[in-house]
N, C-alpha and C positions, 0 to 999 in steps of 0.2 A: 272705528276711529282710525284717521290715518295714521300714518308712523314709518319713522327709517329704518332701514337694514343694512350693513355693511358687511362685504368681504373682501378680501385681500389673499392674492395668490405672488408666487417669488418663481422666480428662474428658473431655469437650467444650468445656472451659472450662481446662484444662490448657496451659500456651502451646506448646509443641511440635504439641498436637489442633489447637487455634486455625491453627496455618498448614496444618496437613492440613486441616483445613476448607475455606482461601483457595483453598488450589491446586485441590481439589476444585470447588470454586464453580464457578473460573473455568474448569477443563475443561468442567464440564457448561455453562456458557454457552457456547462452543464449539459442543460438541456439537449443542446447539439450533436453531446457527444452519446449522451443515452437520455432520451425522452424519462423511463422511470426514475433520474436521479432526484434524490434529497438533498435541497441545497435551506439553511439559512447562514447566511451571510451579513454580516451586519462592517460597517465602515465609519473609519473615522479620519478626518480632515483636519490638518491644521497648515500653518507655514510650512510650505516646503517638506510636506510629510501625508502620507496617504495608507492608514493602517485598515487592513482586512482580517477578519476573524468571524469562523463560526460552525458550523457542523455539517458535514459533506457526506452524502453515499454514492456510491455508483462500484458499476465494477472495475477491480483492478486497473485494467488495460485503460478505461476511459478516465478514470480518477486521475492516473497521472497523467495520462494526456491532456486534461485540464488544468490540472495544475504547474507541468510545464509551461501554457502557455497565456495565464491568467494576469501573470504581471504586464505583457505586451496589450491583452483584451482593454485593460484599465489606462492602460496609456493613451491609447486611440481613443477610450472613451473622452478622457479629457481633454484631450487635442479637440473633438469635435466640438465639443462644450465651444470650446475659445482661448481656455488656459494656458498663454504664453508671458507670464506674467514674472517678473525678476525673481520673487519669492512663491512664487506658483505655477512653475511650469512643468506639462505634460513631459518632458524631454530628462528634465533635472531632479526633479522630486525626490525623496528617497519613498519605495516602496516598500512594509513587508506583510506576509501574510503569516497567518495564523490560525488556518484554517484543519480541521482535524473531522475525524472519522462524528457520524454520527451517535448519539447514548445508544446503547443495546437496551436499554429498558426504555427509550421512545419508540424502537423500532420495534417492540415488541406490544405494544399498544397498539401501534400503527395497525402493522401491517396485517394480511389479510392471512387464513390458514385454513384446517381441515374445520368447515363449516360455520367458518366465520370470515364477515365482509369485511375489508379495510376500512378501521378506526378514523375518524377525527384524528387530527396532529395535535391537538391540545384543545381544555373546555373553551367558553367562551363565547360572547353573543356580537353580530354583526348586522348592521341595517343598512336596508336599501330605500330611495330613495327616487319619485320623481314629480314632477309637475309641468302646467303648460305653463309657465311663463316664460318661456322660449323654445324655438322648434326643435330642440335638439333635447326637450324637458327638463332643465335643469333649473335649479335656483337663477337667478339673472345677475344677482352680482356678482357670484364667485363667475358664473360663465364668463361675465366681458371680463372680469379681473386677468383672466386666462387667456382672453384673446388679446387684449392689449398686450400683453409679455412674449407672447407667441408670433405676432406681429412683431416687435419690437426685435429678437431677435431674428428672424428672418431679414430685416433690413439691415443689422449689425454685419449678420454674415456675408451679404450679400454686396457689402463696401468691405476691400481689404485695410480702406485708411479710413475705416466710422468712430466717430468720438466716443462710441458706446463701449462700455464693457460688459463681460457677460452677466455680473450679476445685477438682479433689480427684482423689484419689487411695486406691487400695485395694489389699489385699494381703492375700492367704492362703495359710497354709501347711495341707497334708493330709496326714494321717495314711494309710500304704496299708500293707496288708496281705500276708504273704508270698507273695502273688499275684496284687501289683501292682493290688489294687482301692482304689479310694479308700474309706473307713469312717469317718471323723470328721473336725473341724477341728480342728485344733492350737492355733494362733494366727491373728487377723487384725488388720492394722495399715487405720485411717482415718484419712486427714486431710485435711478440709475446709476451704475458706476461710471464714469468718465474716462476719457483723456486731460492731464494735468493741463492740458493748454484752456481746454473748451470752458465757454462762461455757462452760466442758466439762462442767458437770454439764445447762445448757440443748441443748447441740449432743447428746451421749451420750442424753439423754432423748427426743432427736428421732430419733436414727439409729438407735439398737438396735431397735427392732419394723422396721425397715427392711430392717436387715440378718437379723434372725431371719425374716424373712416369705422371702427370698429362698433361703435356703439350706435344704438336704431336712429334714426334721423327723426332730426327734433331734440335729442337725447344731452347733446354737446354742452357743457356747465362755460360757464363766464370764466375769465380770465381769473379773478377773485376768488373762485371755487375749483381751479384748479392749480394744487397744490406741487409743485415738479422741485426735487430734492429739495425739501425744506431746510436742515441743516446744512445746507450753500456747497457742499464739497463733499464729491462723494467718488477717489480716485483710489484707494486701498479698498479692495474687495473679494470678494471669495473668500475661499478657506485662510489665505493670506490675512485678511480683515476680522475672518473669527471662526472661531472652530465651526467643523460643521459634524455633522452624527446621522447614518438612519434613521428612518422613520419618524422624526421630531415634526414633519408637516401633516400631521394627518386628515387636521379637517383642509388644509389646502387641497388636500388629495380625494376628497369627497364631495363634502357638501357647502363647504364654506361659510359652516355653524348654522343653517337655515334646519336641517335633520339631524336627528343623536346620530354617536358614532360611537360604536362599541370599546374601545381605546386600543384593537390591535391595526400595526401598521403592514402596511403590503410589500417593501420593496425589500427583495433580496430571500422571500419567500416562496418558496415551490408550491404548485397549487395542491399537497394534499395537505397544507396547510390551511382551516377554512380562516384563519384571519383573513386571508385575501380569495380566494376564491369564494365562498362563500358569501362575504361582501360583495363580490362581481356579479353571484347566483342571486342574490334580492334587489341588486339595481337591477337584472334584466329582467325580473318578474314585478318590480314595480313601476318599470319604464312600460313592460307588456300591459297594464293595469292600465295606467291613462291612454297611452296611444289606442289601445280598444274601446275610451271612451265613455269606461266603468267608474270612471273619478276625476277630478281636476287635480287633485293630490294624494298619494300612497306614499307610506312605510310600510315598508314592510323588516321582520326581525325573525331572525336565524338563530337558536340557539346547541350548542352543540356538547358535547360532555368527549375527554378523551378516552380512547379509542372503542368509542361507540360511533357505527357507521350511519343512523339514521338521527335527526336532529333532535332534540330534547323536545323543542318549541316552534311552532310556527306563528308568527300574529304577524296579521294586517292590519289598518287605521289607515283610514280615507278623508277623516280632517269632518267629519261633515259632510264631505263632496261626493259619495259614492251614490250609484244607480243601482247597486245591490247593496245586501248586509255586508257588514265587516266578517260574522262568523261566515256567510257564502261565500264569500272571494277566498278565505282561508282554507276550504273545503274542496274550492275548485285549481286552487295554484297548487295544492298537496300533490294533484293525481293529474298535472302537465310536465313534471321531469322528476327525473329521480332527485332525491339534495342529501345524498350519501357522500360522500367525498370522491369518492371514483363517480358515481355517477355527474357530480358537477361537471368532473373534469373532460369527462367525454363528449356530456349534452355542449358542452361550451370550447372544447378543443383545444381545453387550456396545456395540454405537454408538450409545447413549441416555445421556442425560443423567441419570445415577445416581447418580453417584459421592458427592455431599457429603454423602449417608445412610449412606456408609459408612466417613466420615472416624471418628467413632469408636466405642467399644463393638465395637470387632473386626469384620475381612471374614469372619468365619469365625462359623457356630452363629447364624448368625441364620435365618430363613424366607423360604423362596422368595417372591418379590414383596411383600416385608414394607414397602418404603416406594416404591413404585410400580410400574407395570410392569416388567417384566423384572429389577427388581432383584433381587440374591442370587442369580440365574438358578442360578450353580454348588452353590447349597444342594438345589437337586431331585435327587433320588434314583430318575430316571426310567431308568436305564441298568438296574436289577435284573435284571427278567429277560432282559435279552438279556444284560448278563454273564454271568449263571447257566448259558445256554445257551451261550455262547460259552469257558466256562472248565471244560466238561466233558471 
């Protein structure tokens, strides 16, 4: 039976992005300074106010070397954002942090010792996720939801006098077909933050070739079905307009409700935390899963116990669509990488400074090394033929 699907992706400029941003920032300056630091980092957003707090390791020498210069890291970050706003500016803000040594009884779970492998950073199950409705395998609304915004600021930054402001939001609903393909747009709802001068017929004349240039041709909804700041006035935004918090986007940050999500969030967490690496380790193995051509659609689920180093659980679910069993795919993805928490982190090259290119427009469907080295490492699709061969 046919039927719609809707997702909806928000900013860079979005106050919730805004602190996935910070904590972001501030892992990768960590990282810079010693690849094995422990950083969670969690941030919080409001008027004119930009609070940091969470649990740090590294040594000495490089601890306060980050911490010295974490409050400038966070400045720049929101300057890049666009945050020059009366009650929201990178330049003005008060900063503080509150950032403090790691628990000695997490670190002793963690970490690794005389014949035993580094632990889990805490239990907890995480799923990955892909499919062909678009070439990059991902769900299709949250995809173009992600492109529209991404586009949209690109052309914001790219006029120093653009009516746009940085925070926005997007949302589309799909038409799919009784075979689960996606075939039209239904509806799509935008709302961007303005310039107090600029009308809806000024913002609507700038964003429609934006949005029609993104979405597949054919795709482009009626005038009537597209929705552009519905509530008429949308000039107070960002943390200025409402608090914003880590981690509160999570399925933006996935799958955009189309796959479960385990409920941990990824930004401002160091990868031997498997909420996010971990998560990273089952999109690349169930992106690996279709692109080799074994399914039209995988999940795949991680589950993990803390400070045990091998996972609890592995399951795959192919929806139906698989060219092998559900238990042979699970038998064959066991024994193509390690999913120990150090082994993620190697096979995937996760101890670099990456993370704040992937605060937002989604960890999922972007290109491998799209904004530095090793970044998106879990978007490669390098596992093919050896699953192929392995899942005979």
């Amino acid at each position: 039976m046919a039927y719609l699907f809707t997702s909806e992706s928000v900013s860079e400029g979005h106050p919730d992005k805004v602190c996935d941003r910070v904590s972001d920032t501030v892992l990768d300056l960590f990282l810079t300074m010693e690849p094995e630091a422990r950083v969670a980092c969690e941030t919080f957003a409001t008027t004119n106010r930009v609070i940091i707090g969470g649990e740090v390791r590294a040594a000495t020498d490089n601890l306060n070397s980050a911490l010295a210069t974490v409050e400038g890291a966070v400045r720049s970050a929101i300057q890049d954002i666009g945050y020059e706003q009366e009650k929201f500016h990178h330049a003005h803000l008060n900063f503080q942090s509150y950032l403090h040594e790691q628990s000695a009884d997490i670190a002793l779970g963690v970490d690794a010792g005389s014949g035993k492998d580094e632990g889990a950073g805490d239990q907890g199950l995480m799923f990955g996720y892909a499919c062909r409705e678009t070439d990059v395998l991902m769900p299709a609304a949250i995809h173009y939801s992600h492109q529209i915004l991404k586009k949209l600021a690109a052309v914001r930054k790219a006029d120093a006098d653009s009516i746009l402001g940085p925070d926005s939001k997007s949302q589309i609903t799909l038409v799919y077909d009784d075979e689960g393909r996606p075939t039209s747009v239904y509806k799509i709802v935008l709302s961007t933050q303005h310039a107090a001068a600029a009308s809806i017929s000024d913002i609507r004349t700038l964003v429609k070739p934006i949005i029609a240039d993104v979405l597949p041709q054919g795709w482009m909804v009626a005038d009537e079905d597209l929705l552009i700041n519905p509530t008429g006035n949308f000039v107070i935004g960002g943390p200025d307009g409402d608090a914003g918090l880590t981690g509160r986007k999570i399925i933006v940050d996935t799958y955009g409700g189309a796959a479960p999500h385990g409920g941990g969030a990824f930004s401002g967490k160091d990868p031997t935390k498997v909420d996010r690496s971990a998560a990273y380790a089952a999109r690349y193995l169930a992106k690996n899963v279709v692109a080799a051509g074994l399914a039209n659609r995988c999940t795949i689920q991680l589950a993990y116990a803390i400070g045990v180093a091998e996972p609890v659980s592995v399951y795959a679910e192919t929806h139906g669509t698989g060219s092998v069993s559900d238990k042979r795919l699970e038998e064959a993805l066991i024994g193509l990488m390690s999913l120990t928490p150090r082994g993620i982190r190697e096979h995937l090259g996760l101890n670099k400074p990456i993370y704040a290119s992937t605060a937002a427009y989604g960890h999922f469907g972007r290109l491998a090394g799209e904004s530095g080295p090793g970044s998106f490492s879990w978007e490669a699709i390098d596992l093919v033929d050896k699953l192929v061969s392995a899942a005979r």
